[in-house]
DSSP file (Angstrom, degrees, kcal/mol; ACC not computed):
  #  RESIDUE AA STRUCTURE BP1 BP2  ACC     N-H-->O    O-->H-N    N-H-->O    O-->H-N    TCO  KAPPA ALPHA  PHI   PSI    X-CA   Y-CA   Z-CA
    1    1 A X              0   0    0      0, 0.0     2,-0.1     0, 0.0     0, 0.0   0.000 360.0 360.0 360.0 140.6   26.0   44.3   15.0
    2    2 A X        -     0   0    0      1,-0.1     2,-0.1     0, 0.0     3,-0.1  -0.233 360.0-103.9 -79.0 172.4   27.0   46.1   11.9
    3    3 A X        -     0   0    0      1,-0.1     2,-0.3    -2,-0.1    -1,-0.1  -0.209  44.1-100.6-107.1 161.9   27.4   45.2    8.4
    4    4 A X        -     0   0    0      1,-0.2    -1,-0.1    48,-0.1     2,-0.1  -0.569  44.5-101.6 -75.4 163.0   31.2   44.8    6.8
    5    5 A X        -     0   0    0     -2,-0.3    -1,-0.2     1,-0.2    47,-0.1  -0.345  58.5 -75.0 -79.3 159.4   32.3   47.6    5.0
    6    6 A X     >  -     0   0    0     -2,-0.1     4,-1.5    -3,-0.1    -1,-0.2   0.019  26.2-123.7 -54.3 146.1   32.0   47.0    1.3
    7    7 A X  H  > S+     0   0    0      2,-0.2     4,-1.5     1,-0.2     5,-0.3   0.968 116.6  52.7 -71.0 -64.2   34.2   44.8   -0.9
    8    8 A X  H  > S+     0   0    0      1,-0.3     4,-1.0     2,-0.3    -1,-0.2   0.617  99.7  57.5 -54.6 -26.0   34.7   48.0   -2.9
    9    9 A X  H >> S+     0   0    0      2,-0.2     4,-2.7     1,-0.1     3,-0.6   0.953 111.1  46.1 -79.2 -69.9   35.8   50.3    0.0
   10   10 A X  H 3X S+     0   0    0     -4,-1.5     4,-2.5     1,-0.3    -2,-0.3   0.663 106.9  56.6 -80.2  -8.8   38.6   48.0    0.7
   11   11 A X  H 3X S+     0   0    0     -4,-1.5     4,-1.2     1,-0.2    -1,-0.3   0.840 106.7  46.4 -33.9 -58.4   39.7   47.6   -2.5
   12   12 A X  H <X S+     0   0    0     -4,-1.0     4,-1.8    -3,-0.6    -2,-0.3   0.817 109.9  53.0 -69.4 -29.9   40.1   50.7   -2.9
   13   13 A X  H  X S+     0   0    0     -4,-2.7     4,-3.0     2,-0.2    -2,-0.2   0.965 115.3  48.3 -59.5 -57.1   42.1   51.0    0.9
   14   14 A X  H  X S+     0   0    0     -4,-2.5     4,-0.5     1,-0.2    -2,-0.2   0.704 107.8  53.0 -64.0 -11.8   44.5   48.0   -0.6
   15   15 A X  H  X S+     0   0    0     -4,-1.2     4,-0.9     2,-0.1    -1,-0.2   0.780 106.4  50.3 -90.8 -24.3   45.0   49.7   -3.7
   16   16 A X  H ><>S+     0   0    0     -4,-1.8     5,-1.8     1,-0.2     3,-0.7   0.966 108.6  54.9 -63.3 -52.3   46.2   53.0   -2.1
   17   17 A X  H ><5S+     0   0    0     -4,-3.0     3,-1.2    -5,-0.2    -1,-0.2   0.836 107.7  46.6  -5.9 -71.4   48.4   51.0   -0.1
   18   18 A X  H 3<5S+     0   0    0     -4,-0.5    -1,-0.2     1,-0.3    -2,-0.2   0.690 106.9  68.5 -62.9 -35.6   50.2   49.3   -3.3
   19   19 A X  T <<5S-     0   0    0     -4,-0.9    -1,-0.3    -3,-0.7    -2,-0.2   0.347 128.7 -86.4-112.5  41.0   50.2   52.5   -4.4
   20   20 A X  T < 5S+     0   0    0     -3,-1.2    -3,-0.2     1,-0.2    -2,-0.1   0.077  85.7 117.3 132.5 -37.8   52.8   54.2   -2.0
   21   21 A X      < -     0   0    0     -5,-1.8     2,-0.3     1,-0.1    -1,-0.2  -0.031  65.3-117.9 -62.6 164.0   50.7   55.2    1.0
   22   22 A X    >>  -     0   0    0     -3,-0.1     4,-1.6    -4,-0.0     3,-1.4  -0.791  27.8-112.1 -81.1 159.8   51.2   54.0    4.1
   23   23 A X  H 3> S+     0   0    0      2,-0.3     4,-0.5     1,-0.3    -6,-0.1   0.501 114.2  59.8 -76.3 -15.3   48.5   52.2    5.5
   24   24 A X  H 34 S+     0   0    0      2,-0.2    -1,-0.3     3,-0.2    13,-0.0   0.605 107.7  47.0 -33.1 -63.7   48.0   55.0    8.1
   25   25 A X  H <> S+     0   0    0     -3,-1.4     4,-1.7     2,-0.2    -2,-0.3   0.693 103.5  56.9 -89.8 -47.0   47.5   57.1    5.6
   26   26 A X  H  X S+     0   0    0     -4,-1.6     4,-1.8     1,-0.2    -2,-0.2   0.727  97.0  62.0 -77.3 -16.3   45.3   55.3    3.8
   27   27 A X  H  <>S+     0   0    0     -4,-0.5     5,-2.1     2,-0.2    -1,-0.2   0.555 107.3  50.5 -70.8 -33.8   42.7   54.8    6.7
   28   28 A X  H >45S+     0   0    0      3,-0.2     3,-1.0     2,-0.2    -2,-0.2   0.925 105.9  57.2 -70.5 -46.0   42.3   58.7    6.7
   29   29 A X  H 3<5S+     0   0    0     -4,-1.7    -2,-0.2     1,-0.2    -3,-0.1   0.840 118.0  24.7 -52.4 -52.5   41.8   58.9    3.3
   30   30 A X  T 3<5S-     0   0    0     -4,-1.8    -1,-0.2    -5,-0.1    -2,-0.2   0.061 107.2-115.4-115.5  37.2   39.1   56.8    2.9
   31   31 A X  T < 5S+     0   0    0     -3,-1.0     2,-0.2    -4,-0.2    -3,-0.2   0.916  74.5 119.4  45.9  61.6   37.7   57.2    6.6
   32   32 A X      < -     0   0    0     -5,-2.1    -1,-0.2     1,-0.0    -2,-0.1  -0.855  67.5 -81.0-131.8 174.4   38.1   53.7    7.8
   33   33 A X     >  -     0   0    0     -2,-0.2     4,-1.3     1,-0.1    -1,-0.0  -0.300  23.5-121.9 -70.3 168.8   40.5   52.6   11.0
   34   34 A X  H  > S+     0   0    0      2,-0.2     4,-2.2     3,-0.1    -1,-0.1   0.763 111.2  55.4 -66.7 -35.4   43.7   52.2   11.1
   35   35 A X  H  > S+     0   0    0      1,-0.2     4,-1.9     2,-0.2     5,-0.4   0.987 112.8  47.1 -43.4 -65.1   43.2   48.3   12.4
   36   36 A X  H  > S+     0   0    0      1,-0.2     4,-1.4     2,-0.2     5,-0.2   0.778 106.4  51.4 -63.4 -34.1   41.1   47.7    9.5
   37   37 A X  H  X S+     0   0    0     -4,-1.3     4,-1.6     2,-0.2    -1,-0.2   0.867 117.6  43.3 -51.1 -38.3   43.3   49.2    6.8
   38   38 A X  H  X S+     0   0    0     -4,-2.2     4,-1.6     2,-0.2    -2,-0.2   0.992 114.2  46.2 -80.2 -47.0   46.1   47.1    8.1
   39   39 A X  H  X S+     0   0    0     -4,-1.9     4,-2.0     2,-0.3    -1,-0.2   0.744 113.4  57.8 -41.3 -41.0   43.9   43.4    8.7
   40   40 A X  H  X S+     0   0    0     -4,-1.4     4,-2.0    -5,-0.4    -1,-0.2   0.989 109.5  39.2 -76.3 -66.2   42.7   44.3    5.3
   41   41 A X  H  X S+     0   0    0     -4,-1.6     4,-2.8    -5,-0.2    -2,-0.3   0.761 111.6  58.1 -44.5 -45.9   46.0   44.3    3.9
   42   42 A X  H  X S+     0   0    0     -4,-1.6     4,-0.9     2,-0.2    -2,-0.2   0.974 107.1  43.8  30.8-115.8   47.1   41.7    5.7
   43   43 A X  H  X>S+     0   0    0     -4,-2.0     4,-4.1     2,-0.3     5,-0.9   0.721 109.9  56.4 -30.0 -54.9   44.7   39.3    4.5
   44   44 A X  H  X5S+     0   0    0     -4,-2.0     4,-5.4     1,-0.3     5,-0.4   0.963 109.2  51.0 -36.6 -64.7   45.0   40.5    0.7
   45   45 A X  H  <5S+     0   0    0     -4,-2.8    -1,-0.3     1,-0.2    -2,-0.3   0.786 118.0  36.0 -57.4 -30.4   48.7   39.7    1.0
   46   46 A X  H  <5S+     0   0    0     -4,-0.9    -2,-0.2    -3,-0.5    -1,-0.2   0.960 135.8  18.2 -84.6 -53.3   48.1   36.3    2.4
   47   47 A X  H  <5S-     0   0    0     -4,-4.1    -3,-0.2     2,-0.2    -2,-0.2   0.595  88.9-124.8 -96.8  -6.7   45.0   35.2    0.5
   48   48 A X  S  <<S+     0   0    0     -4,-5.4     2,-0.3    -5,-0.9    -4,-0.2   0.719  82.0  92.9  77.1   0.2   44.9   37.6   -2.5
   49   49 A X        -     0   0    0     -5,-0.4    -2,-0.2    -6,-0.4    -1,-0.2  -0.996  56.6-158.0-129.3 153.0   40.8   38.7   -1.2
   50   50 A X        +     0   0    0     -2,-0.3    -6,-0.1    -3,-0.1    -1,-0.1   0.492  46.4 139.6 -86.8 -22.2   39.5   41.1    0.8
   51   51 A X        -     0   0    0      1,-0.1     2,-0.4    -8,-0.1    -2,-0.1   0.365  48.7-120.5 -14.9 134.4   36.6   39.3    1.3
   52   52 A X        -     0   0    0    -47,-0.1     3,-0.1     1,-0.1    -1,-0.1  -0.877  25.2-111.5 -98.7 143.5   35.0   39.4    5.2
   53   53 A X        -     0   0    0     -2,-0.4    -1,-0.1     1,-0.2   -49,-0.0   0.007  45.8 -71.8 -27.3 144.1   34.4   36.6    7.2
   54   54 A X        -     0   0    0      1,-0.1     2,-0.6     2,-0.0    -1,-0.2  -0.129  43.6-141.5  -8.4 119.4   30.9   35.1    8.3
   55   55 A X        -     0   0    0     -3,-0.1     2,-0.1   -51,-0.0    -1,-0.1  -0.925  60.3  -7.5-112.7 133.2   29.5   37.1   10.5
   56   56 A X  S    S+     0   0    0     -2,-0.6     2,-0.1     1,-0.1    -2,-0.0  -0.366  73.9 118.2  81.5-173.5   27.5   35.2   13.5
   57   57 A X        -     0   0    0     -2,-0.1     2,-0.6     1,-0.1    -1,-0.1  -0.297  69.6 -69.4  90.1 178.6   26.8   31.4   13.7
   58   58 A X        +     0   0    0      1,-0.1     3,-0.1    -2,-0.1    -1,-0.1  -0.928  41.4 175.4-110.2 101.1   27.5   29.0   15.7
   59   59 A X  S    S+     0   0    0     -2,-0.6    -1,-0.1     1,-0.2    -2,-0.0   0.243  78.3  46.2 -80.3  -7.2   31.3   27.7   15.8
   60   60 A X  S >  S+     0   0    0      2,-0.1     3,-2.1     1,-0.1     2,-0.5   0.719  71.1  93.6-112.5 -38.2   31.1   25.3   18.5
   61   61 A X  T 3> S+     0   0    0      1,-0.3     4,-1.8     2,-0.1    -2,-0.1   0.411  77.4  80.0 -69.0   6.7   28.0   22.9   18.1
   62   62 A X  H 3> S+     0   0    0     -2,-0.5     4,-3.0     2,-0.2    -1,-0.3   0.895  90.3  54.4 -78.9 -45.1   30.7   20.6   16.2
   63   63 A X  H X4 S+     0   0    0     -3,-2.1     3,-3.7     1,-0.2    -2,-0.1   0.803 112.1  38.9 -15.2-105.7   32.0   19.6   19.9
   64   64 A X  H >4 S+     0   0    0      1,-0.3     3,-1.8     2,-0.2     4,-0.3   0.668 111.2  61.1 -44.7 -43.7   28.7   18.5   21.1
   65   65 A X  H >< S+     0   0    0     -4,-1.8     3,-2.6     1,-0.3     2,-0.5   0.936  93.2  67.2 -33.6 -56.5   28.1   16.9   17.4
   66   66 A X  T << S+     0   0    0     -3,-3.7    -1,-0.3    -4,-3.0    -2,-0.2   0.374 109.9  38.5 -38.5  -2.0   31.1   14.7   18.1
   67   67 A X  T <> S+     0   0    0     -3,-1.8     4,-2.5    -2,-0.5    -1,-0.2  -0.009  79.6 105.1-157.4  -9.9   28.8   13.3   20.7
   68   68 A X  T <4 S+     0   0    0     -3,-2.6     4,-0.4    -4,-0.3     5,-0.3   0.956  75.1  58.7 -58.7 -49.1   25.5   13.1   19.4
   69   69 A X  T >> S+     0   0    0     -4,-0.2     4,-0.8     1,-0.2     3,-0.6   0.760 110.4  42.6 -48.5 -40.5   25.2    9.5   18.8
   70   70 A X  H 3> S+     0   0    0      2,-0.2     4,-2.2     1,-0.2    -1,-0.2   0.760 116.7  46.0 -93.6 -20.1   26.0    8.5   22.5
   71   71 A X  H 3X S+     0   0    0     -4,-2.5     4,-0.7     1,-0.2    -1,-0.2   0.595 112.0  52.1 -93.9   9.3   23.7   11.2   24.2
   72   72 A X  H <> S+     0   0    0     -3,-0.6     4,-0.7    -4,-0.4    -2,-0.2   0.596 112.8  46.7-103.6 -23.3   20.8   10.4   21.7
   73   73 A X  H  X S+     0   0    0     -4,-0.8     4,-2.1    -5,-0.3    -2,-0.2   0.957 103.2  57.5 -71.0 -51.2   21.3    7.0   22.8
   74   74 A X  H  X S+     0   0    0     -4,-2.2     4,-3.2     1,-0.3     3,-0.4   0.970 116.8  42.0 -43.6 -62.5   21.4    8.2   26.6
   75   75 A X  H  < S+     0   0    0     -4,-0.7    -1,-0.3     1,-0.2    -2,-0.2   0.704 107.1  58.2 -71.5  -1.1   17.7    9.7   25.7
   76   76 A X  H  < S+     0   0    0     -4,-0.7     3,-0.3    -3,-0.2    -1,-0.2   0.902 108.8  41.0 -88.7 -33.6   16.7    7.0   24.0
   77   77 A X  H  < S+     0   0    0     -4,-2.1     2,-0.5    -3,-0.4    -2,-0.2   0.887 134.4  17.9 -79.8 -66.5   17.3    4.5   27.0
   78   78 A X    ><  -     0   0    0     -4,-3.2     3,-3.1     1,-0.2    -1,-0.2  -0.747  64.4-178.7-114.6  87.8   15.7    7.0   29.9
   79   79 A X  T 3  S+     0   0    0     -2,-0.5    -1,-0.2     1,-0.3    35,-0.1   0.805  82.4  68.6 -81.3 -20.9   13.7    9.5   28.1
   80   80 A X  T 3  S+     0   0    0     33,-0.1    -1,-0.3     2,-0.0    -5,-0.1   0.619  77.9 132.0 -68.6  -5.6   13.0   11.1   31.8
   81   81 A X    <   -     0   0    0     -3,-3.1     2,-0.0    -7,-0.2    -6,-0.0  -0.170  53.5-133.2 -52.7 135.6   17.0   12.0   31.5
   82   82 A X    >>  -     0   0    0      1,-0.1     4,-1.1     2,-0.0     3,-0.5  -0.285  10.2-124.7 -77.4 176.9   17.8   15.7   32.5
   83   83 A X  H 3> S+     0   0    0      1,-0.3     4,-1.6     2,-0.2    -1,-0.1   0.809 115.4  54.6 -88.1 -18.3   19.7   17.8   30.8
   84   84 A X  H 3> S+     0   0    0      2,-0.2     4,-0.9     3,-0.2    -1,-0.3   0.421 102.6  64.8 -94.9   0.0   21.8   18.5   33.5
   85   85 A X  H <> S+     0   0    0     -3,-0.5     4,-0.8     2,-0.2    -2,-0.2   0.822 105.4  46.3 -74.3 -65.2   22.3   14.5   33.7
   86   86 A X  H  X S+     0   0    0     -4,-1.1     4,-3.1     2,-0.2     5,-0.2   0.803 101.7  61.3  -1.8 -69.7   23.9   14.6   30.4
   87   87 A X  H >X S+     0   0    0     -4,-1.6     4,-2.2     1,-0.3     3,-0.9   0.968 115.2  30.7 -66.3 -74.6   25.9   17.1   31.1
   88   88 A X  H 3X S+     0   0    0     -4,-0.9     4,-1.3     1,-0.3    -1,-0.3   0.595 109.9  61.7 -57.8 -13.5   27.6   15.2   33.9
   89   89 A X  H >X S+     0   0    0     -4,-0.8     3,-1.0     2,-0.2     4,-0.9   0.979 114.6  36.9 -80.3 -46.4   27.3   12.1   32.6
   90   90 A X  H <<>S+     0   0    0     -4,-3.1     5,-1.4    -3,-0.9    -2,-0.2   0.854 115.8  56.0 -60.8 -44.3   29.7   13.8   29.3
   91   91 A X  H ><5S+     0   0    0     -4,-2.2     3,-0.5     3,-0.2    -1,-0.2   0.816  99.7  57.1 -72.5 -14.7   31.6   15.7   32.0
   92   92 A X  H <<5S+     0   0    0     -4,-1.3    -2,-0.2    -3,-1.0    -1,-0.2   0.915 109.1  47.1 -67.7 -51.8   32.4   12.1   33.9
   93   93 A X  T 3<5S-     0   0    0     -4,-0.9    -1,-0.2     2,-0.2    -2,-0.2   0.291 134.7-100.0 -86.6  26.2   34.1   11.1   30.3
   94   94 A X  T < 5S+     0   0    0     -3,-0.5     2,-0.3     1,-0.2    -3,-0.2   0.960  87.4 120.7  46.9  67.7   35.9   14.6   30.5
   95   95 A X      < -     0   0    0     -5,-1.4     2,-0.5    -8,-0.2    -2,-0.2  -0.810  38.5-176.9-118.6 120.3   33.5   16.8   28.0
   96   96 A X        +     0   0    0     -2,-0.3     2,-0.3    -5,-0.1    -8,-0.1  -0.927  18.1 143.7-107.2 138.9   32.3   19.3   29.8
   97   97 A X        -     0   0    0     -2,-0.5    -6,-0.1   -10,-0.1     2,-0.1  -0.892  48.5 -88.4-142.9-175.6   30.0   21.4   28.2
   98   98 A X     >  -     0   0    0     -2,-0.3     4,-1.7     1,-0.1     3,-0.3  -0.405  34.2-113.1 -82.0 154.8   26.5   23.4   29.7
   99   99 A X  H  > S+     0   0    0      1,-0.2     4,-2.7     2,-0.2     5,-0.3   0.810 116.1  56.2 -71.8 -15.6   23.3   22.0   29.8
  100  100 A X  H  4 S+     0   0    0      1,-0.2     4,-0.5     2,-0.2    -1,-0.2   0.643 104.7  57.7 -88.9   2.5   21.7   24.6   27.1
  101  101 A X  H >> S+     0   0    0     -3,-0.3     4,-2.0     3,-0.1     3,-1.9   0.828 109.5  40.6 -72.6 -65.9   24.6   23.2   25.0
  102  102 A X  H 3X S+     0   0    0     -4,-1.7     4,-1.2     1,-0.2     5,-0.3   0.942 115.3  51.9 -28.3 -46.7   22.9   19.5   25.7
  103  103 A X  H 3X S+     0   0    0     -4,-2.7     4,-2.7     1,-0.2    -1,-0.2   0.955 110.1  56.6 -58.4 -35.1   19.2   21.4   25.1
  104  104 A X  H <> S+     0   0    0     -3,-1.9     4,-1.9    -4,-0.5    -2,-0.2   0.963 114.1  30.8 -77.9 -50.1   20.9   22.9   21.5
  105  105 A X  H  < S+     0   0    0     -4,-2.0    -1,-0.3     2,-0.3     4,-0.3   0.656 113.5  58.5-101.7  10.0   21.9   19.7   19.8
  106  106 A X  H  <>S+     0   0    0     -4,-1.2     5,-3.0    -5,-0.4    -1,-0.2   0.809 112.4  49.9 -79.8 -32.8   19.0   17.6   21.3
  107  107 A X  H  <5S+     0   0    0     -4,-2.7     3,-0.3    -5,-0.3    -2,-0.3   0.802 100.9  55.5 -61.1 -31.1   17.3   20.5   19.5
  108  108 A X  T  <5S+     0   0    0     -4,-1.9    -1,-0.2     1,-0.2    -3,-0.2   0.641 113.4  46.0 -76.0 -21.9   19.3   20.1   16.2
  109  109 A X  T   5S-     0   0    0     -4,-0.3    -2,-0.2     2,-0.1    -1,-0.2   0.176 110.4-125.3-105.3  12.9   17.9   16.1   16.3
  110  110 A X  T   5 +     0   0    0     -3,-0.3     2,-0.6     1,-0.2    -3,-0.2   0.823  60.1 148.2  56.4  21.9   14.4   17.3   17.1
  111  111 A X      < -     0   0    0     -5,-3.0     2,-0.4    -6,-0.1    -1,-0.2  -0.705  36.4-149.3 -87.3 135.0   14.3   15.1   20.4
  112  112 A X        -     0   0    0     -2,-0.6     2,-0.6     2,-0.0    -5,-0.0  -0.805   6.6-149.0 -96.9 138.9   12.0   17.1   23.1
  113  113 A X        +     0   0    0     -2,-0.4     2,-0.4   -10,-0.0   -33,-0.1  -0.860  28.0 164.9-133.6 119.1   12.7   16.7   26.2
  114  114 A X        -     0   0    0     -2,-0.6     3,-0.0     1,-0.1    -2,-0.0  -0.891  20.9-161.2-139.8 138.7    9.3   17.1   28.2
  115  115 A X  S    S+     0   0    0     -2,-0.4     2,-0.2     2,-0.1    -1,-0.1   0.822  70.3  20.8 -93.9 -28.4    9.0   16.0   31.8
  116  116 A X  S    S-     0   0    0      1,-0.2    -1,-0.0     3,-0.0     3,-0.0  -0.669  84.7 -90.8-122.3 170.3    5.4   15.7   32.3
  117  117 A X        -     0   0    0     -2,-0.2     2,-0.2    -3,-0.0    -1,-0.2  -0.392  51.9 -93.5 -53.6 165.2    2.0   15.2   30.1
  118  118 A X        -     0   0    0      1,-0.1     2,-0.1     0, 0.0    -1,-0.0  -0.652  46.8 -94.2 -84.0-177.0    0.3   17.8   29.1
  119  119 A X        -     0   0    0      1,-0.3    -1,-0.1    -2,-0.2     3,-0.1  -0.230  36.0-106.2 -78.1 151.0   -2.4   19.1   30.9
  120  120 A X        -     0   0    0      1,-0.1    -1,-0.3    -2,-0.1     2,-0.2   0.008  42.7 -90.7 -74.0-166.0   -5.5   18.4   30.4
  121  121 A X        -     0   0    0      1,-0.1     2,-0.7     2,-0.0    -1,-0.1  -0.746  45.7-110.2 -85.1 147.8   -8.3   21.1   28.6
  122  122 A X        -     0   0    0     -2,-0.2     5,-0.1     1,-0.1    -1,-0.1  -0.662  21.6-157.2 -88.8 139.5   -9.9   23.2   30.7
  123  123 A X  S    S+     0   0    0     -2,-0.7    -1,-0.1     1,-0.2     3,-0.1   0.477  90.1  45.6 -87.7   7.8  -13.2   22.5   31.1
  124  124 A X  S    S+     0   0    0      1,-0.0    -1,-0.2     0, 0.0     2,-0.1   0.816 122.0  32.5-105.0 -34.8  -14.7   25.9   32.2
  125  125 A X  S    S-     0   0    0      1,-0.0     2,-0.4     2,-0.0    -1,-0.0  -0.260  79.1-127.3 -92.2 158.6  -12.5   28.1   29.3
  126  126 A X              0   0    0      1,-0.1    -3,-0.1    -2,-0.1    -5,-0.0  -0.940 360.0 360.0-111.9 153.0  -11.6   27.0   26.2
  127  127 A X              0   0    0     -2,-0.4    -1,-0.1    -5,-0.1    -4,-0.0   0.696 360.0 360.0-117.5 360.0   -7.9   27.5   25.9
């Protein structure tokens, strides 16, 4: 994924703008799209920055937060629970989400979710 264009770049798009151009026009000028001249302008007029979003993250895991407390509880009770056990158990009270959503915020609470021992050492190898 690429970088945003510079605070300075669109400054300069929104000031050509202001000062008579069409926005069109101003997207030639300083070799940016047409989308972007106008979104950028746009945005100025509404918030008065030019600023870009975040780029990346995670926008969702606030669902499954809503939720944390009764599915840490759910492992806490059967620790053998699956994730795909979860998942239905949440899709029974109408949240449905995936199990690697389940895997993600058991992971944000550090809870592991391991089905077996480990193994022992091998005794001819060291590993």
């Amino acid at each position: 994924m690429t970088a945003p264009l510079s605070i300075d770049l669109r400054y300069r798009v929104i000031l050509a703008i202001e000062g008579g151009l069409s926005r069109r026009e101003a997207a030639t000028k300083f070799g940016v799209s047409v989308a972007s001249a106008v979104r950028w302008h746009q945005r100025h007029r509404l918030t008065g920055s030019v600023a870009p979003d975040a780029i990346g993250g995670d926008r969702h895991s606030h669902r499954a937060e809503a939720h944390a407390a009764k599915v840490l509880s759910w492992v806490d009770e059967k620790r053998d629970i699956t994730l795909v056990e979860i998942a239905e158990r949440l899709s029974e009270e109408g949240y449905v989400f995936a199990p690697s959503t389940v895997w993600r915020l058991l992971d944000r609470h550090d809870y592991t979710v391991k089905k077996r021992p480990p193994m022992p050492q091998s005794r001819t190898a060291p590993m």
